[in-house]
N, C-alpha and C positions, 0 to 999 in steps of 0.2 A: 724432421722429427728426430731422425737417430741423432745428429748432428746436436742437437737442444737435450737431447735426453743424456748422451755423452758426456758434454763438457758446458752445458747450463746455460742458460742465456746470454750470462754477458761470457760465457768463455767461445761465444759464436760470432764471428766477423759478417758484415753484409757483402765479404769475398769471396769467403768460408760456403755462404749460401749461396752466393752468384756460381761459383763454381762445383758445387756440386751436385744443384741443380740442374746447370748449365744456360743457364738463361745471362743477361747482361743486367746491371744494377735498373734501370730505366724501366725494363720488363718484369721486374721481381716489384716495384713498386707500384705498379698499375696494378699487378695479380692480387697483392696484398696490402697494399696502403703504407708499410712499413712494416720493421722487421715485428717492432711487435705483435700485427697483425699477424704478421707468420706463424711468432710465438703460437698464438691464441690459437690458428686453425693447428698447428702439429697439435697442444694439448689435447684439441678434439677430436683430433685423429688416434690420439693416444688411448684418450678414453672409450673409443669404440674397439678396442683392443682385448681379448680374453684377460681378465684381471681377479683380483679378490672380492668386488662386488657379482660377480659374475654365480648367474643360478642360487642364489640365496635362499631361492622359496620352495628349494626344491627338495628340504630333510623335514623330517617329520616328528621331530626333536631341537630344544633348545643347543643342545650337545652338538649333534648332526652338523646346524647350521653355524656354531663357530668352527666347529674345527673345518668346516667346507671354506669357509671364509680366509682362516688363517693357511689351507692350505691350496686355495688361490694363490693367496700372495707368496708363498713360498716358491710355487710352480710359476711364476712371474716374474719375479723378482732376480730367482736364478737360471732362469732360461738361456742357454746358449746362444740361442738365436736374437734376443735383444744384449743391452746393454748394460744389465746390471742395474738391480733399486729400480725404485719407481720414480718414473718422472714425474710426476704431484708431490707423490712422500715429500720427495725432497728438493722442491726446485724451488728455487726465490727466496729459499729459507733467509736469505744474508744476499743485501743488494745494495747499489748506488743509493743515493738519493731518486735520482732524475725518475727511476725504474720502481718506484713503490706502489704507481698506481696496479703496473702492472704484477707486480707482487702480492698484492691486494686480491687481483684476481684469481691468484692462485692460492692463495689462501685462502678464496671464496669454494674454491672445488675442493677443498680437502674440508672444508667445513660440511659440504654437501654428501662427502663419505659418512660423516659423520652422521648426519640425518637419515643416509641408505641404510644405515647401519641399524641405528635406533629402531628406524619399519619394520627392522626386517625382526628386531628382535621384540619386537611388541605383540608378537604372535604368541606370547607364551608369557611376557610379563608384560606388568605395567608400567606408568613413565619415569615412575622415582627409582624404578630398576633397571628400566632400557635405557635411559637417559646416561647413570654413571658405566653403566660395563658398555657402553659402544663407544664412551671417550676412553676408557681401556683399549678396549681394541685397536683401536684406529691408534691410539699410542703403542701398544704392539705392533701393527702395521708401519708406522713411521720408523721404529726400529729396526723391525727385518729387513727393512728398503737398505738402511746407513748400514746394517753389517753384511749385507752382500754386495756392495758397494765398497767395501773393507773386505771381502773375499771368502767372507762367511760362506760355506755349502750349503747344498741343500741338505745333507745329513745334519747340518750343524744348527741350521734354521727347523727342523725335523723335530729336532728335541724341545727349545722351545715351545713349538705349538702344543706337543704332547704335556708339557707341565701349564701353558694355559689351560687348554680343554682339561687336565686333570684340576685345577683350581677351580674352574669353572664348576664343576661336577662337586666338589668338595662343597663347594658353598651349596648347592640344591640338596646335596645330602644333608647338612648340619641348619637347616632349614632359614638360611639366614640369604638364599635366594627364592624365592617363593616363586615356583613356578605355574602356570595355567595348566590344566589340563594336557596333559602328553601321553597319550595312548602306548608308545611306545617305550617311554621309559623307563618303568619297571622293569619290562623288561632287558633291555638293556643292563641294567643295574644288575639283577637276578646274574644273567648271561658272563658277564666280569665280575662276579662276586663280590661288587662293592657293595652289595645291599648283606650279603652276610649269605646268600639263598646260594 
């Protein structure tokens, strides 16, 4: 997984895998079928991974749950202990020919963020309104991945989210995000004196 997540599919050798696995090419292909069966299980390995999908449903606020969201990914994305960006964001973005099916697939999971997204935000709006700010987001998300990736920090990715979640907030104030019911956010609003209180 690190290996794929590093230097991308085709930037990984069936050498590259054989030995740092350590298994021999003959045994990595009874295990997996081929490398891009490999591919396929690291992604799933990847995705069982603490991420920006992760705990979604757990604010009690439209507010709450982007900025929990964008600050998965920030917390992910610049983690020391991985690799830098996400390996969905940005993997297969640009491939071989021979490699599209499986490019395909990964662009099938980033489509799948997209729908996680959507659920998550249908708690509070409807679909003409969950539908375009979750393809925001996840375009947000694709970003943060490429500039920490380019070296961006976490302090630098930091501000970002703060001026989404402040647009975000912008629009439900000027009512041109229509929200559901949110127990919470008045008060919220009140508390930061964006409501004026």
């Amino acid at each position: 997984m690190r290996l794929f997540w590093r230097h991308g599919y085709e930037g990984v050798s069936i050498n590259d895998l054989t030995n740092a696995i350590g298994i021999a090419p003959p045994s990595l292909y009874a295990a997996f079928g081929s490398k891009a069966g490999l591919y396929r299980e690291a992604l799933d390995h990847y995705g069982g991974l603490p991420g920006a999908l992760s705990d979604l449903d757990a604010d009690e606020t439209l507010e709450g749950t982007v900025s929990r969201l964008l600050r998965n990914a920030v917390d992910a994305v610049t983690d020391p202990r991985g690799e830098g960006g996400c390996m969905v964001s940005t993997g297969m973005i640009q491939c071989a020919r021979e490699h599209a099916e499986l490019a395909s697939d990964v662009a099938d999971r980033r489509r799948g963020m997209h729908a996680t997204i959507t659920g998550a935000l249908k708690r509070w709006l409807d679909d003409a309104a969950a539908v375009p700010l979750a393809r925001f987001l996840v375009t947000v998300l694709q970003g943060l991945s490429v500039q920490a990736r380019d070296g961006a920090t976490r302090s630098d990715l930091d501000h970002v989210v703060e001026e989404v979640v402040g647009g975000v907030m912008a629009r439900i104030r000027s009512g041109e995000l229509r929200v559901r019911s949110q127990p919470r956010l008045e008060t919220a609003l009140n508390r930061t004196g964006i409501n004026g209180g």
